[in-house]
Structures are given as C-alpha cells and as structure tokens.
C-alpha positions as CSV (number, residue, x, y, z in Angstrom):
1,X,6.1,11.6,-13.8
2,X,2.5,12.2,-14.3
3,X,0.4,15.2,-12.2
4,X,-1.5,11.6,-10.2
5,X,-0.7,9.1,-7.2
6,X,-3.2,6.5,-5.6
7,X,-3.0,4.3,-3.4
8,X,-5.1,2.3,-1.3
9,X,-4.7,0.3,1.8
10,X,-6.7,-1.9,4.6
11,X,-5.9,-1.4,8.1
12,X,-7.8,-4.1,10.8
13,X,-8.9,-1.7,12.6
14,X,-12.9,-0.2,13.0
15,X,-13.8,2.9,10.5
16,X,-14.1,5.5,13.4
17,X,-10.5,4.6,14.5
18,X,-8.8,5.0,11.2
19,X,-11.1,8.5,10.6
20,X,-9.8,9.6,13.9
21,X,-6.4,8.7,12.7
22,X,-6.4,10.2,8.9
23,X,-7.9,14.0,11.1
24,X,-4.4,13.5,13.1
25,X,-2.2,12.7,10.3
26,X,-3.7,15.5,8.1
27,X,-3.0,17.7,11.0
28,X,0.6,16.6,11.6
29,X,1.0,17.2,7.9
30,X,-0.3,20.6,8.3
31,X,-2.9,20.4,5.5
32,X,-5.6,22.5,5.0
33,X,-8.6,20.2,5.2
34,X,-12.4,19.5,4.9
35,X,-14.8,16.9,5.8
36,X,-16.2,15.3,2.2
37,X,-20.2,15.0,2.4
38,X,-19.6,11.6,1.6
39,X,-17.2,11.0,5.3
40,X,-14.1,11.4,3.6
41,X,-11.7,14.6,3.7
42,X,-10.6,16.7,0.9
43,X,-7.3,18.2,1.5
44,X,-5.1,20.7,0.1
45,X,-1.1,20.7,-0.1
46,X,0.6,23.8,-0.8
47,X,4.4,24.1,-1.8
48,X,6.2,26.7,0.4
49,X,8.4,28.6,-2.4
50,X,5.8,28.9,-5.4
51,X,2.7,28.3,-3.9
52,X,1.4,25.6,-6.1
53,X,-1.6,23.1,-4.4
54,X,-1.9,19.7,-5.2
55,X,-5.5,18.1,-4.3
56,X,-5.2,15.4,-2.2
57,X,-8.7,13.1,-1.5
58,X,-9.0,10.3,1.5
59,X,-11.9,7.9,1.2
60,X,-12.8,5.2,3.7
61,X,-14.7,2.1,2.7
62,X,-15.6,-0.7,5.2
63,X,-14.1,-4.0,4.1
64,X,-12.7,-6.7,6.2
65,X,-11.7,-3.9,8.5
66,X,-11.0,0.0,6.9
67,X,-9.8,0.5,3.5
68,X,-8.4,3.9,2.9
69,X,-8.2,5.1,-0.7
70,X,-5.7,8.8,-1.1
71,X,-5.3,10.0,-4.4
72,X,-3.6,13.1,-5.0
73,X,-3.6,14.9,-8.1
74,X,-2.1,18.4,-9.2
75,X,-4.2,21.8,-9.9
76,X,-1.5,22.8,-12.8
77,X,1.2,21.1,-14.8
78,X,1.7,17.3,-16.5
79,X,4.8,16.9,-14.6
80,X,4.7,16.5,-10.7
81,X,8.5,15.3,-9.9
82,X,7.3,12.6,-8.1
83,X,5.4,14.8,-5.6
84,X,1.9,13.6,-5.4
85,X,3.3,9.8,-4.8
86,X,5.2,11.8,-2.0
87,X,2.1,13.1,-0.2
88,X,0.3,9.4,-0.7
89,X,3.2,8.0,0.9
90,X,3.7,10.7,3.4
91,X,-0.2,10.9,4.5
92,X,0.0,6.7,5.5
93,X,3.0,7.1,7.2
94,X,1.8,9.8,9.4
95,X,-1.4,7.4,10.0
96,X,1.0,4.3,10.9
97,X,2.9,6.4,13.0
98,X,0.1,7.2,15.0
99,X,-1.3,3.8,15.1
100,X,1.9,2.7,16.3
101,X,2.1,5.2,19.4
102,X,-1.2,4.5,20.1
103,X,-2.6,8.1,19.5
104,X,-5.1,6.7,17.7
C-alpha cells in the first residue's frame, strides 16, 4: 500500500477534446486545480475528516490519438490504504463518463 498510483491511458480522441474532458472531470470531482505550464493540471485531493492532500498530476501526450498519464502521490505517510489508486481510477471514470454522454 505504498503513498503512489499511475496510470496511463489512450483515448482516440483529439488533445483539445480529452483537455476539455480531464477540466470537467476534475470539476465533477470537486478538486482544487491548476493549469501545469507544461498543458497539464496539477490537482489537489483533500480528505474531508483529517484534512490530508494527496497530489494528483494529469499529463497529455499526443500519440495515436491522446494519451493521458495521472499519477497521484501522498504529501504525508508510506501507507495510503489504497487511496491514490482510488483517485487514478476515480479521475478516468469521471472522464469516460463524460465521453460517454457526450459532454465532452
């Protein structure tokens, strides 16, 4: 249960779509946010009960369509109880689901 998740993944679909997508899903997710210089966002989670923030970072890459790199990693601790693999997994959900109602 290490403090670390990544994951990437490559959705068909131009760069500007699946930017437009990630600002809705971090939104949904109701994380605080910032645009990266390098087009990416830097996000942070924050628990509700102790307060702790996990950093969460969304790159895009353009190859054979979007590839989307998240990696989240936490500010305190060795032990995340599985949480940081929850906000990967959470984060591409929320982008799917807005892909698939065509939000985005």
């Amino acid at each position: 249960m290490a403090g670390h998740a990544k994951e990437d993944r490559i959705y068909p679909r131009p760069l500007a779509d699946v930017r437009r997508a990630a600002q809705r899903a971090l939104a949904v997710l109701g994380w605080s946010w910032k645009t990266a210089a390098d087009g990416g966002f830097d996000a942070v989670w924050s628990s509700r009960v102790f307060k702790f923030k996990d950093d969460v970072s969304i790159r895009f890459h353009s190859a054979a369509g979007t590839l989307v790199r998240v990696e989240s990693s936490s500010r305190v601790g060795i032990f995340d109880f599985g949480q940081n693999a929850r906000h990967v997994r959470d984060f591409f959900e929320e982008i799917e689901r807005g892909f698939a109602s065509g939000g985005c």
